[in-house]
Structures are given as structure tokens and as C-alpha cells.
NUROVEX-453814 format. One record per residue (C-alpha): residue number from 1; x, y, z. Coordinates in steps of 0.05 Angstrom, whole numbers. Layout:
BEGIN
+-----+--------+--------+--------+
:  nr :     px :     py :     pz :
+-----+--------+--------+--------+
: NUM :      X :      Y :      Z :
...
+-----+--------+--------+--------+
// end
This chain:
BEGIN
+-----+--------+--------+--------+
:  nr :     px :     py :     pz :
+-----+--------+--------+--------+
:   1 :     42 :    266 :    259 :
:   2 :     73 :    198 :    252 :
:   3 :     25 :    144 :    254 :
:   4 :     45 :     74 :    278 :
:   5 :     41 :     31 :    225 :
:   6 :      2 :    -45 :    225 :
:   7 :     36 :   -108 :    218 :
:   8 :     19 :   -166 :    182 :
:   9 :    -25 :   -209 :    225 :
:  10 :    -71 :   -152 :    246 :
:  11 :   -138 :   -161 :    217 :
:  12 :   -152 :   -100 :    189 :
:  13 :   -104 :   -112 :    138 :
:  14 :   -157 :   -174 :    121 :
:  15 :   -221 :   -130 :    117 :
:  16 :   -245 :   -102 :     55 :
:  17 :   -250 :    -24 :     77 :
:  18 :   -316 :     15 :     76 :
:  19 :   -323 :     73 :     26 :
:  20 :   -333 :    146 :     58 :
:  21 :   -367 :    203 :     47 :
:  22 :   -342 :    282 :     53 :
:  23 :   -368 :    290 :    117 :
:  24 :   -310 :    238 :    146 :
:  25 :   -285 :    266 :    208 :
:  26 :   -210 :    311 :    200 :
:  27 :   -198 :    279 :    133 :
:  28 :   -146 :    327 :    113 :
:  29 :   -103 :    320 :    182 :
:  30 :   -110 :    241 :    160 :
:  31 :    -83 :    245 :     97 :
:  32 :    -25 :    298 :    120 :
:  33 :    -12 :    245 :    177 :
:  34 :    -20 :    183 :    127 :
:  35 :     43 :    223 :     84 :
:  36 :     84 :    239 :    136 :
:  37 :     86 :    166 :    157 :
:  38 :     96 :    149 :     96 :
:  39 :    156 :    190 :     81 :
:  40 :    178 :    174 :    155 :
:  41 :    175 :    102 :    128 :
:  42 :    216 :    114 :     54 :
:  43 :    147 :     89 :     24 :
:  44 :    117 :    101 :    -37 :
:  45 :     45 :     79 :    -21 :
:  46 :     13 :     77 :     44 :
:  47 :    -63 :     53 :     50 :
:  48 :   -115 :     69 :    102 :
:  49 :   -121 :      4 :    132 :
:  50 :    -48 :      5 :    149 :
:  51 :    -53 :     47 :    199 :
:  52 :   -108 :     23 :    224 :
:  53 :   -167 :     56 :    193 :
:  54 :   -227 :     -1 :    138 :
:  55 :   -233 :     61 :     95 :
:  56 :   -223 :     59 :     22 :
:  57 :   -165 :    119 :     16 :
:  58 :    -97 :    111 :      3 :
:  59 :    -37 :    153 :    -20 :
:  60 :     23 :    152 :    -70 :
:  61 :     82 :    187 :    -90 :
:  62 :    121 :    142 :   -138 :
:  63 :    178 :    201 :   -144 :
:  64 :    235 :    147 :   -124 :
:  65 :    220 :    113 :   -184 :
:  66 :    251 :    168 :   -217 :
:  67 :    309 :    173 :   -191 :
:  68 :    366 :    126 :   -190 :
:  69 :    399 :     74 :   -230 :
:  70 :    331 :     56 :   -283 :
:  71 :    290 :    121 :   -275 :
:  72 :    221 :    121 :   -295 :
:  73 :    207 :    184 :   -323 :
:  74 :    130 :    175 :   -312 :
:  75 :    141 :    176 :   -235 :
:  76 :    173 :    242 :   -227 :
:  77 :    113 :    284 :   -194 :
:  78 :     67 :    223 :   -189 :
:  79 :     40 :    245 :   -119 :
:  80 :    -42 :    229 :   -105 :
:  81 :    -90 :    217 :    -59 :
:  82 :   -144 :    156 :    -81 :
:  83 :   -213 :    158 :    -43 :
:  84 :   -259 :     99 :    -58 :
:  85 :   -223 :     85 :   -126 :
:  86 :   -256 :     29 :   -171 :
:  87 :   -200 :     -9 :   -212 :
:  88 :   -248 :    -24 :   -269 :
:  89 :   -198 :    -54 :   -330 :
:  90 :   -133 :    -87 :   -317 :
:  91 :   -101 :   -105 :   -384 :
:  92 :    -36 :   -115 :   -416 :
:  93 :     21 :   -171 :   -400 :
:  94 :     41 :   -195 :   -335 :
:  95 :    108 :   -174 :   -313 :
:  96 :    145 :   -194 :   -249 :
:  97 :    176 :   -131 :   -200 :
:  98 :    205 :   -144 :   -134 :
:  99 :    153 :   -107 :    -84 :
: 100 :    150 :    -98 :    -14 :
: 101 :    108 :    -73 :     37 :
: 102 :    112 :    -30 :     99 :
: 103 :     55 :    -78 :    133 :
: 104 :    109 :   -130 :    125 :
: 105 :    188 :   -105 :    130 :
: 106 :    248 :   -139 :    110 :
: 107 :    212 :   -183 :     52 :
: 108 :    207 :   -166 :    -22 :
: 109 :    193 :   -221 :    -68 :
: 110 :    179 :   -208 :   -142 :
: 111 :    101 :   -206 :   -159 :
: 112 :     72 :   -210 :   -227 :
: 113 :     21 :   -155 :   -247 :
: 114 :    -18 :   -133 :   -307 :
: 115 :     22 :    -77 :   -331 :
: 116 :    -45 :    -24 :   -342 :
: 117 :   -100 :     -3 :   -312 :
: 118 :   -160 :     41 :   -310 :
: 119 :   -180 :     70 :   -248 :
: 120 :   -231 :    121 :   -220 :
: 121 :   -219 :    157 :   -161 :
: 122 :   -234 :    218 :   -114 :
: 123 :   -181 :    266 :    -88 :
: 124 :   -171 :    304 :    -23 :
: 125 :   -222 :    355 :    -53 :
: 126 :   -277 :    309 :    -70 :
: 127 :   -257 :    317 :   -149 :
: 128 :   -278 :    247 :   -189 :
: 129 :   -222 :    229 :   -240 :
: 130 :   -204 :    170 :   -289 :
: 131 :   -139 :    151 :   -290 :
: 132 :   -108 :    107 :   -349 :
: 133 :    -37 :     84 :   -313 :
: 134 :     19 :     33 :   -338 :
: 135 :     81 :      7 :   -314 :
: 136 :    106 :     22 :   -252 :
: 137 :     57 :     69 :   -232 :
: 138 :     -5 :     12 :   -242 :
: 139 :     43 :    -27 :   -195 :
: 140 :     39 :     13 :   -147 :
: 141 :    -35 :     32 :   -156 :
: 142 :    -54 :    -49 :   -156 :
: 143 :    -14 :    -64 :    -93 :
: 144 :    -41 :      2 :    -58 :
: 145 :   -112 :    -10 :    -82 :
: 146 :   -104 :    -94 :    -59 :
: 147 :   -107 :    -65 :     11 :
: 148 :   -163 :    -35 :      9 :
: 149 :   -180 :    -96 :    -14 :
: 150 :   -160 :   -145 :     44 :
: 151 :   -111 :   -167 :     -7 :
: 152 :    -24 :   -168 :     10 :
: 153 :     25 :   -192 :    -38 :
: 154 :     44 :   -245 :      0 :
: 155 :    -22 :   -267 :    -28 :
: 156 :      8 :   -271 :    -95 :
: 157 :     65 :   -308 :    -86 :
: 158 :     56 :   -389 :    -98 :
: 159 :     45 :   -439 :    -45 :
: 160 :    105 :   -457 :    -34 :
: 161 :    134 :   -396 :    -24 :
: 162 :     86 :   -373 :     25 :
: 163 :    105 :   -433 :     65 :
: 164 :    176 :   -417 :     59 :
: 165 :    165 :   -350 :    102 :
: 166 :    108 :   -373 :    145 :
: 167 :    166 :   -360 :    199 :
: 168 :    188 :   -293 :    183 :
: 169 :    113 :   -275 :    176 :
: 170 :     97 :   -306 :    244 :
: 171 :    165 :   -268 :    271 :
: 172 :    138 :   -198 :    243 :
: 173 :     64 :   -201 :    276 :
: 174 :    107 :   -217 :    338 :
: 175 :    148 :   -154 :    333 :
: 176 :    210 :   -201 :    320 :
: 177 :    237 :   -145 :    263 :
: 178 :    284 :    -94 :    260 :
: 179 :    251 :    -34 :    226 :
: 180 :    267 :     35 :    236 :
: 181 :    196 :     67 :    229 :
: 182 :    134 :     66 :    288 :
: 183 :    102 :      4 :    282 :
: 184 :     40 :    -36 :    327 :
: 185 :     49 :   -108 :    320 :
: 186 :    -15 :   -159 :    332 :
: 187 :     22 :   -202 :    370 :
: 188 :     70 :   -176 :    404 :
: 189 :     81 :   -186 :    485 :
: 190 :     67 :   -127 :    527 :
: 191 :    119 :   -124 :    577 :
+-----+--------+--------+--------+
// end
């Protein structure tokens, strides 16, 4: 099922999530729904708390890396589920990648990240791993895992910036975008 995505401006997208246990109520039907939205959406990441749900899960499946004009051969396959990861070492240079974010359509603006990580996580059948990741696949782990966080890369960018698309911001938790996925915007009208 396709879940309606959040936009930026909804608060949930401001919370840090809650961890959860393996009693959570139709987990698996979740995450089936969470990758079918995300798919639905031509994501690569989708996390909890963008569709709605302060819970520290989110997906990936970073197979579009691998395909196209600069494949990353590392991203072929790369397709997991995260429960209540723990980022515990970010290391290695900073490097600067256009992201964008299905919270917040129609921008991408380049972010600076450390380019590896360490991570421990749960999957969808309550297995524990550790996770040494690097390049684009720690990008997309970091920006996945800030929203579990509270944290958006519009966070990221400098002052300035931000300032500079305060408007379009304001115009997506209005519903003023064109996107061609479900979406619930904070501040939209009803009519």
C-alpha cells in the first residue's frame, strides 16, 4: 500500500523517533508499505517519520546508484531495513553530493558528509548487525538515519542558503508543489 508521504513543516519530521521493540504492531506490512512508497516515489531511502510514524526504522535500496552515467558498483543489491540503528563512528573527509529528499520535492542542494561510517542496526527479523559503510552508501545511511534524528538536510546547508528557500519551503508545507507521488502537507487548505 502506498503511504502518503509528510512534508516539510510537519512536526514529526522535528521529533527524535522512539526506539521499538519486536512486539510493534504489523511491522512487516509497515516495512512492505514503507518500500512500496518508496519505489512509488523513485526513492532510495525512506524513514519512518516520513510517513508519519517517531519510530527509529528506516529503509534503503541504493541500487540507482549503480546504474547510469557514474555507477557505484557498491550499490548494486544494497537493499536493508535499519531498526533503532546507532551511528557510532563517522570518519573520513567531507565531500559535497547533491541530495534531496522526498519530505521536501523539487530541491537538491549539495551537502557535505563524512564519507564512512559505522553503524549497528536490527533488520526485519530482529538480527543485530555492524555495518562499516563508505561513499555513497554512508550518504545515504547519514541522511536516512538524520531523520530519525529530527535532523533534514536543509539543516546542513549555510544560513544563507536556508534563507534563500525559506519561500519554496514555506510553498511545499502549503502543498504549493508539483510532485507526482501521495503526499499530506502541514499546511495545506482543506477545501
Amino acid at each position: 500500500m502506498i503511504l502518503p508521504i509528510v512534508a516539510y513543516g510537519d512536526p514529526v519530521l522535528r521529533k527524535k523517533a522512539e526506539e521499538i521493540d519486536e512486539n510493534y504492531p504489523k511491522l512487516d506490512k509497515l516495512i512492505s508499505n514503507m518500500y512500496d512508497t518508496m519505489y512509488e516515489a523513485r526513492g532510495v531511502g525512506l524513514a519512518a517519520p516520513q510517513v508519519g510514524l517517531s519510530i527509529r526504522l528506516f529503509i534503503v535500496d541504493a541500487t540507482p546508484f549503480a546504474e547510469g552515467d557514474d555507477p557505484e558498483p557498491s550499490a548494486e543489491g544494497f537493499k536493508r531495513v535499519f531498526i533503532n540503528p546507532i551511528i557510532f563512528e563517522e570518519t573520513g573527509e567531507e565531500w559535497p553530493f547533491e541530495e534531496g529528499c522526498l519530505s521536501i520535492p523539487n530541491i537538491r542542494e549539495e551537502i557535505k558528509r563524512k564519507s564512512e561510517l559505522k553503524i549497528e542496526y536490527y533488520d526485519e527479523n530482529w538480527d543485530l548487525y555492524e555495518e562499516a559503510l563508505d561513499g555513497v552508501l554512508a550518504r545515504v545511511v547519514q541522511h536516512e538515519y538524520d531523520h530519525i534524528e529530527g535532523v533534514l538536510f536543509t539543516d546542513k546547508l549555510s544560513p544563507i542558503r536556508r534563507t534563500l528557500l525559506k519561500g519554496k519551503l514555506e510553498d511545499i508545507s502549503k502543498g504549493n508543489v508539483d510532485v507526482s507521488y501521495k503526499m499530506k502537507f502541514p499546511k495545506q487548505k482543506r477545501r
